[in-house]
MIFI-67325 format. One record per residue (C-alpha): residue number from 1; residue in three letters; x, y, z. Coordinates in steps of 0.25 Angstrom, whole numbers, plus 5000, padded with zeros to 4 digits. Example, Ala and Ser with C-alpha at 12.3 -4.5 7.8 and 13.67 -1.06 7.14 Angstrom:
<rs>
R   n res east north   up
R   1 Ala 5049  4982 5031
R   2 Ser 5055  4996 5029
</rs>
This chain:
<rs>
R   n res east north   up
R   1 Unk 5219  5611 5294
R   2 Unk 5206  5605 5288
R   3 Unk 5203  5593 5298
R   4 Unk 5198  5582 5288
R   5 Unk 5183  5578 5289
R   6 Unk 5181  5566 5299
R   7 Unk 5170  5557 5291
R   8 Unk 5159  5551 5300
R   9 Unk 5152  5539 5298
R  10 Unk 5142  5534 5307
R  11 Unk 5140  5518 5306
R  12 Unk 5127  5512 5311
R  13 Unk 5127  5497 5315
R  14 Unk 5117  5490 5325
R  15 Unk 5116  5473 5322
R  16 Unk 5128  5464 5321
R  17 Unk 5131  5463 5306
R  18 Unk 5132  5479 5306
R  19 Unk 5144  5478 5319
R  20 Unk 5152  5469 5309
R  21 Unk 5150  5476 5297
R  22 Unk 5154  5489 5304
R  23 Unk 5165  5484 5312
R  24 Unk 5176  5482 5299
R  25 Unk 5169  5498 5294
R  26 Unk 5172  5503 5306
R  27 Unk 5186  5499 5306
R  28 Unk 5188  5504 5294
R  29 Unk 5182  5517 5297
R  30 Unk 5192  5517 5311
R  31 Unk 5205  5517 5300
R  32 Unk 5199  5526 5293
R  33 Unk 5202  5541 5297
R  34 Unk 5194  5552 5295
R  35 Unk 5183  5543 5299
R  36 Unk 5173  5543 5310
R  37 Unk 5163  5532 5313
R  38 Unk 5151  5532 5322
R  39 Unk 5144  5519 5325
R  40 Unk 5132  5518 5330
R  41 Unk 5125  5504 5334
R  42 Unk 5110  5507 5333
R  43 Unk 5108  5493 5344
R  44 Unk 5100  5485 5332
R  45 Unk 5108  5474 5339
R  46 Unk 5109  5476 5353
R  47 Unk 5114  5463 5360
R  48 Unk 5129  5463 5364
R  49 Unk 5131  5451 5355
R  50 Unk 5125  5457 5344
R  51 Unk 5133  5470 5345
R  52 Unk 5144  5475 5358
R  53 Unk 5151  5460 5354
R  54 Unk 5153  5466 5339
R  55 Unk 5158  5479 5341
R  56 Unk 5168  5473 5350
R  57 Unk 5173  5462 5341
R  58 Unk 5175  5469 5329
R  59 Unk 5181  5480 5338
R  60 Unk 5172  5491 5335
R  61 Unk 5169  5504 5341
R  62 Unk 5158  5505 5351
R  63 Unk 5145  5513 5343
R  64 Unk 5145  5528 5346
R  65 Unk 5130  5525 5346
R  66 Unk 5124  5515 5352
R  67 Unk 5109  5516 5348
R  68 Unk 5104  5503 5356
R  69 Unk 5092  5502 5348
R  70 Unk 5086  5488 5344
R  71 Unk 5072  5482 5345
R  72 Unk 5059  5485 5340
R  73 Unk 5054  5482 5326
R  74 Unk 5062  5487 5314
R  75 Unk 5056  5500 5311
R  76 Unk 5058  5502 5326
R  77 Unk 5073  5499 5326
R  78 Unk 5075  5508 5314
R  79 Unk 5068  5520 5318
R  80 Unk 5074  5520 5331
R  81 Unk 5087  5517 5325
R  82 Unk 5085  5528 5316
R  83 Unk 5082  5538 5327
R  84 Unk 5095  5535 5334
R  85 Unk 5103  5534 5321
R  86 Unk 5099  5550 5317
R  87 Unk 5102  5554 5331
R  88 Unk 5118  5547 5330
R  89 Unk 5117  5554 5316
R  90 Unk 5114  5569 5321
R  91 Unk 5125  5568 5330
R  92 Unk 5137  5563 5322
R  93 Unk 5132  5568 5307
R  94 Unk 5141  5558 5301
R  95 Unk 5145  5558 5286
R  96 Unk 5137  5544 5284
R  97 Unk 5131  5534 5290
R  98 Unk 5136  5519 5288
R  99 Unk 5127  5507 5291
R 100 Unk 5128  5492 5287
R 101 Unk 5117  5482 5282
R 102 Unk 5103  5482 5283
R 103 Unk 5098  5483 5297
R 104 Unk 5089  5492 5306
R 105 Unk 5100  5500 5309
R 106 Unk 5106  5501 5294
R 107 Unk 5091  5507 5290
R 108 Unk 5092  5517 5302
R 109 Unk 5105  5521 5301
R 110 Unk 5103  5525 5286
R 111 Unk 5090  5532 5287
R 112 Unk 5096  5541 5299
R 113 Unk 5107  5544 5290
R 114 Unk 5098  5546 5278
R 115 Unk 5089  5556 5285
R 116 Unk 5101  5564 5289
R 117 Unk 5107  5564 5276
R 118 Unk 5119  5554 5280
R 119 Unk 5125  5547 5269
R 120 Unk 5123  5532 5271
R 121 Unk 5134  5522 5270
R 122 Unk 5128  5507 5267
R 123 Unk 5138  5494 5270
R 124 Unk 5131  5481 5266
R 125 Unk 5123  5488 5254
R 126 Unk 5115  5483 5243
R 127 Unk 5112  5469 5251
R 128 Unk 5099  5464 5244
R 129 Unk 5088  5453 5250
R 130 Unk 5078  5457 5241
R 131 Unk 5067  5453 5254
R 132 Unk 5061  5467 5258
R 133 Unk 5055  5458 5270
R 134 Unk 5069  5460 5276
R 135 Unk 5072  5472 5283
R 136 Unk 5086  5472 5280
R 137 Unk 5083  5473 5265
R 138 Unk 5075  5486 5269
R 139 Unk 5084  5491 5278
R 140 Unk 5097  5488 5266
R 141 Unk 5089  5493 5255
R 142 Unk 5085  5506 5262
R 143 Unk 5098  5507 5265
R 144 Unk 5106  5508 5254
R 145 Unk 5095  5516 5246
R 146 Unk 5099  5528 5257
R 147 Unk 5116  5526 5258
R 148 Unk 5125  5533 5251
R 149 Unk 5136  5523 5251
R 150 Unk 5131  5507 5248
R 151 Unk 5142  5499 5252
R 152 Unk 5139  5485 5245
R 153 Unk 5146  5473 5251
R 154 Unk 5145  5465 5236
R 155 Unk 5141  5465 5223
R 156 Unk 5128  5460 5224
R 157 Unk 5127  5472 5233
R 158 Unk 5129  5482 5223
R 159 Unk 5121  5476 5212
R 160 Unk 5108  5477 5220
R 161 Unk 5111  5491 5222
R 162 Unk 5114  5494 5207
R 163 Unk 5101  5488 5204
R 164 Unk 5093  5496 5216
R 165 Unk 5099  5508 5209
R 166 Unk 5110  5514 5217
R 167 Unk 5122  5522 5213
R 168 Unk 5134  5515 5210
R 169 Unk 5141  5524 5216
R 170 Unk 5135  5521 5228
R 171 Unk 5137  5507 5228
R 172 Unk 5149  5504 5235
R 173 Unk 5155  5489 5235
R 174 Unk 5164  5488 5245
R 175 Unk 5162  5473 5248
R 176 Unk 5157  5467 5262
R 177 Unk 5162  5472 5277
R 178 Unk 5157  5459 5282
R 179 Unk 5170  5454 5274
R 180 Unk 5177  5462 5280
R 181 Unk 5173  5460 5294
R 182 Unk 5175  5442 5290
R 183 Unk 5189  5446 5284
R 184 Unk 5194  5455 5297
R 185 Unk 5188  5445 5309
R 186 Unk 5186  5431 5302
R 187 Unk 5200  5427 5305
R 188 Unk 5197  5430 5319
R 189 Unk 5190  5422 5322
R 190 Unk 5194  5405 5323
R 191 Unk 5186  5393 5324
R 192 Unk 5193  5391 5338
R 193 Unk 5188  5395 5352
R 194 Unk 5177  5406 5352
R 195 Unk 5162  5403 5351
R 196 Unk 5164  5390 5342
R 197 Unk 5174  5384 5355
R 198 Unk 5163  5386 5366
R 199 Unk 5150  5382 5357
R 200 Unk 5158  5368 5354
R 201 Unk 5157  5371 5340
R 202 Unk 5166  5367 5330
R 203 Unk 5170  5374 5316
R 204 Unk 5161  5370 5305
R 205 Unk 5152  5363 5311
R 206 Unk 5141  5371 5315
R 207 Unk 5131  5380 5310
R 208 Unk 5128  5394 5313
R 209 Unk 5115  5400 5313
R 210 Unk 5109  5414 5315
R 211 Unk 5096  5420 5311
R 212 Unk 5091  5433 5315
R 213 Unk 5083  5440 5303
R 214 Unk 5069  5445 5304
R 215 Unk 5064  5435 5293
R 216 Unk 5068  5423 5301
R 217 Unk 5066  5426 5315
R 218 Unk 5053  5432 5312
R 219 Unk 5049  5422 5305
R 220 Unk 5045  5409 5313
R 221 Unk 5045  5400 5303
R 222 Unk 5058  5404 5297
R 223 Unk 5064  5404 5310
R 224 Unk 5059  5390 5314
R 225 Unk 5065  5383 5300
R 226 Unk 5078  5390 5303
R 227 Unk 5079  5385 5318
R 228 Unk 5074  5372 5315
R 229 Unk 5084  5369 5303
R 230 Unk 5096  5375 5313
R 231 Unk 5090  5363 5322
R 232 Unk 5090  5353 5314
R 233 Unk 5104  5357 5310
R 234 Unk 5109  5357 5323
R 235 Unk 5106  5341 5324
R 236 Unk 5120  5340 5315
R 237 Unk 5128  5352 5317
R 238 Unk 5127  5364 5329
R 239 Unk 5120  5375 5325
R 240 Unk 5125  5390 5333
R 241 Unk 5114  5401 5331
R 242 Unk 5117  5414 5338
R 243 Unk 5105  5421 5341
R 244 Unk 5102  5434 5338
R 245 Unk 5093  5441 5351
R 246 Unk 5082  5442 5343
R 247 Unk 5082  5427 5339
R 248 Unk 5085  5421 5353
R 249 Unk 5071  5428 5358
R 250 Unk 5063  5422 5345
R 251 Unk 5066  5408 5348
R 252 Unk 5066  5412 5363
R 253 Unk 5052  5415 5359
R 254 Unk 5049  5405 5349
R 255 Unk 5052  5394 5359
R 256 Unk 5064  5389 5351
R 257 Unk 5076  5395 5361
R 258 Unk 5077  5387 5371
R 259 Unk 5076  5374 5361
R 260 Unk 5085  5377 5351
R 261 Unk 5096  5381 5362
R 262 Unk 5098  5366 5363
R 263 Unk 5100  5364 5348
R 264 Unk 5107  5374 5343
R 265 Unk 5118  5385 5349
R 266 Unk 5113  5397 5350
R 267 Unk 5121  5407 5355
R 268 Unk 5120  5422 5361
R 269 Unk 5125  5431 5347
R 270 Unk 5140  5430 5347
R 271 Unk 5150  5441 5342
R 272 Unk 5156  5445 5329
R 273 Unk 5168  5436 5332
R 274 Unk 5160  5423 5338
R 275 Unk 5151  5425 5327
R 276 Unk 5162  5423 5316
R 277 Unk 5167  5411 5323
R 278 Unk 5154  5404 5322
R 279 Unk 5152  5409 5308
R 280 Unk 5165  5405 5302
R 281 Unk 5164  5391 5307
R 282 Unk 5152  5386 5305
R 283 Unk 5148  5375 5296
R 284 Unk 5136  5385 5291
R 285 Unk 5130  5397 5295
R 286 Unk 5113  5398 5293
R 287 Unk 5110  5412 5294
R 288 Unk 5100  5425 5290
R 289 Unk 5110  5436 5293
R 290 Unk 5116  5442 5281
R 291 Unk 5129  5444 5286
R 292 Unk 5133  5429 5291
R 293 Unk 5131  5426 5277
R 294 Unk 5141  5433 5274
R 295 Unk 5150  5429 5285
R 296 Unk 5146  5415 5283
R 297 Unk 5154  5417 5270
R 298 Unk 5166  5425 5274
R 299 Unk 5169  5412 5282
R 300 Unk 5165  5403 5272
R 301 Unk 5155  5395 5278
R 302 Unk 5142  5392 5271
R 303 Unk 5129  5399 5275
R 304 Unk 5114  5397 5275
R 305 Unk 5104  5411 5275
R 306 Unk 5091  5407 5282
R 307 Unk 5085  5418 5273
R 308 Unk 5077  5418 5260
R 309 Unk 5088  5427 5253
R 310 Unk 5100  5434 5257
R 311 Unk 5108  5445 5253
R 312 Unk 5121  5439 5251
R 313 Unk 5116  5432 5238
R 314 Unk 5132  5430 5235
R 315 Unk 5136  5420 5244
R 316 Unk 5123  5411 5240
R 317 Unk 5126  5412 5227
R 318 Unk 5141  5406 5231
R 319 Unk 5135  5396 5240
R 320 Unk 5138  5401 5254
R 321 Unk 5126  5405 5259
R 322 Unk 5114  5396 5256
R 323 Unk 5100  5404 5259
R 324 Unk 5091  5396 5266
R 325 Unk 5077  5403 5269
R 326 Unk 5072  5396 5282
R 327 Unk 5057  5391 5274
R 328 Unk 5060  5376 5280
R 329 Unk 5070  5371 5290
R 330 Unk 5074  5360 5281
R 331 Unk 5080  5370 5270
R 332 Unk 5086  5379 5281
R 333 Unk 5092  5365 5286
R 334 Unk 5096  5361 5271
R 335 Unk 5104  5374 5268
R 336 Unk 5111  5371 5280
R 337 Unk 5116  5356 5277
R 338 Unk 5120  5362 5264
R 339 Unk 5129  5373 5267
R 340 Unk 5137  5364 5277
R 341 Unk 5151  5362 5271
R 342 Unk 5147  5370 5259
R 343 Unk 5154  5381 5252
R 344 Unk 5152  5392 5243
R 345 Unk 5159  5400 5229
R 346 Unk 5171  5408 5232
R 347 Unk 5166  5423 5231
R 348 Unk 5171  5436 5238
R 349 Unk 5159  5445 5236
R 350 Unk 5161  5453 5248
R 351 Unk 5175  5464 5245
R 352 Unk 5187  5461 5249
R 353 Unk 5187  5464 5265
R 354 Unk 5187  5479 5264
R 355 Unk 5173  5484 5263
R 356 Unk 5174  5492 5276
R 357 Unk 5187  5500 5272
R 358 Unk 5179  5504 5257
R 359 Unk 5168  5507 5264
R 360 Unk 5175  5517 5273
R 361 Unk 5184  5521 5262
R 362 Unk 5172  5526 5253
R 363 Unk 5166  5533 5264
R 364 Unk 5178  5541 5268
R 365 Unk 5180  5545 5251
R 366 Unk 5164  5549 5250
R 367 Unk 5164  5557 5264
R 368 Unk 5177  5563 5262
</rs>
């Protein structure tokens, strides 16, 4: 009897958007059989409330491979990322690798595989900012110029790869697992009880906040217009900022910590669940992450991006998302007035739930 060929995939994750991605893939993976999936978490995000809380939540596997590597500029993270990625590689020879987004350990995880001659699976391909200053952009655009499979969440996706010059046949519209992940847990999670009930905090009205990229944080300036216009915000309406590790110790730094803690709420990161509370019921989110966006509008709630551009042009164009690059405090605080109570077109830009099972499905028919 010939024993059917076990396919082998090996997933690397390592920040918080990557675990929710992966957690509806590597479901779908688990129903799927003749399929063998090896996670390993590279440690980009180390802190228990930026990654155990996640894996638990979304009922996830613990990582085969636990890299516990963080820190250190980001050539430094890659390289040693990239050194600890080969080494899983060696041992398991999977059939591809499959990494999500555009971060530090994407970039690693497809250069390992790249030099080892590993077919490269891309979820989230073909996200543009056009800002080469971002090291996400490098990281995304390297990305996809090495993958064998582009797995593009929309349309707009696919169109910048046609016009970069990939293969249509590489291109693959699956639509976003984001989606998928909003559709399976949103109904979760109520507006009663959890971490709205022992903040004091009613549903819609508050704003949450949460800045954490490079180009703000870094950037004094920046950083102070955003801070002040969540300030003066916070006179009318509570403002809930879960602080990223790395930006607890700049305003511990800069002074501004032990200030701000009496105007505003900020909070230790929460988990995936407490995080979709505080999402789904806000009056308005003010964010530079990519994939609250996005959540923001699976649950409908109006959104301002404290960036000069994003790659979710979409939902501005439909008016769900306002961009709002942080130059004054006073255009920052505009944008925010103006989303309160505001609504955007009805658009379904992102699939229709089951990007995670195409995205397996097309994997089992090419390594078959």
């Amino acid at each position: 009897m010939i024993r059917k060929k076990i396919i082998k995939i090996v997933t690397i994750s390592g920040a918080r958007p990557q675990f929710i991605k992966a957690s509806v893939v590597t479901a779908a993976f688990a129903r799927t059989p003749g399929m063998e999936e090896v996670v390993v978490h590279t440690g980009q995000h180390f802190d228990a409330n930026m990654s155990d809380v996640f894996f638990a939540e979304l009922a996830m596997p613990a990582p085969r491979y636990q890299l516990d590597i963080h820190g250190g500029s980001h050539g430094e993270m890659t390289g040693r990322m990239l050194m600890g990625i080969e080494k899983v590689l060696l041992q398991e020879r999977p059939d591809a690798v499959l990494v999500y987004g555009d971060t530090n350990s994407t970039l690693a995880g497809t250069l390992a595989a790249a030099k080892l001659h590993i077919p490269v699976a891309h979820v989230e391909a073909g996200l543009r900012s056009f800002n080469m200053r971002m090291p996400e952009e490098i990281n995304r655009i390297l990305t996809d110029r090495i993958s064998r499979w582009l797995f593009v969440p929309t349309e707009a996706a696919a169109q910048h790869l046609r016009r970069e010059g990939f293969a249509e046949e590489q291109i693959l519209p699956v639509g976003d697992v984001m989606f998928d992940v909003a559709l399976h847990y949103g109904e979760r999670v109520k507006p009663e009880g959890g971490l709205l009930a022992s903040m004091g905090l009613k549903p819609g009205a508050y704003v949450l906040a949460t800045i954490h990229r490079a180009e703000n944080t870094d950037h004094p300036q920046r950083l102070a217009n955003v801070v002040d216009a969540l300030v003066f915000t916070a006179r009318s309406m509570p403002v809930v900022w879960p602080l990223h590790p790395r930006m607890r110790a700049i305003l511990q730094q800069t002074g501004r910590l032990d200030k701000l803690s009496s105007q505003l709420h900020l909070i230790e990161p929460v988990g995936y669940l407490d995080m979709v509370q505080l999402e789904k019921y806000a009056a308005v989110i003010a964010t530079d992450s990519g994939g609250i966006q996005k959540e923001a509008y699976f649950y409908k709630v109006p959104c301002v991006t404290l960036r000069d551009e994003t790659e979710w042009v979409e939902l501005v164009e439909a008016g769900w998302n306002r961009l709002a690059p942080p130059l004054d405090a006073a255009a920052v605080l505009a944008a925010l007035r103006a989303s309160l109570g505001s609504h955007g077109a009805e658009i379904a830009p992102y699939g229709q739930g089951d990007a995670a099972q195409r995205i397996v499905q097309r994997l089992v028919s090419d390594l078959t």
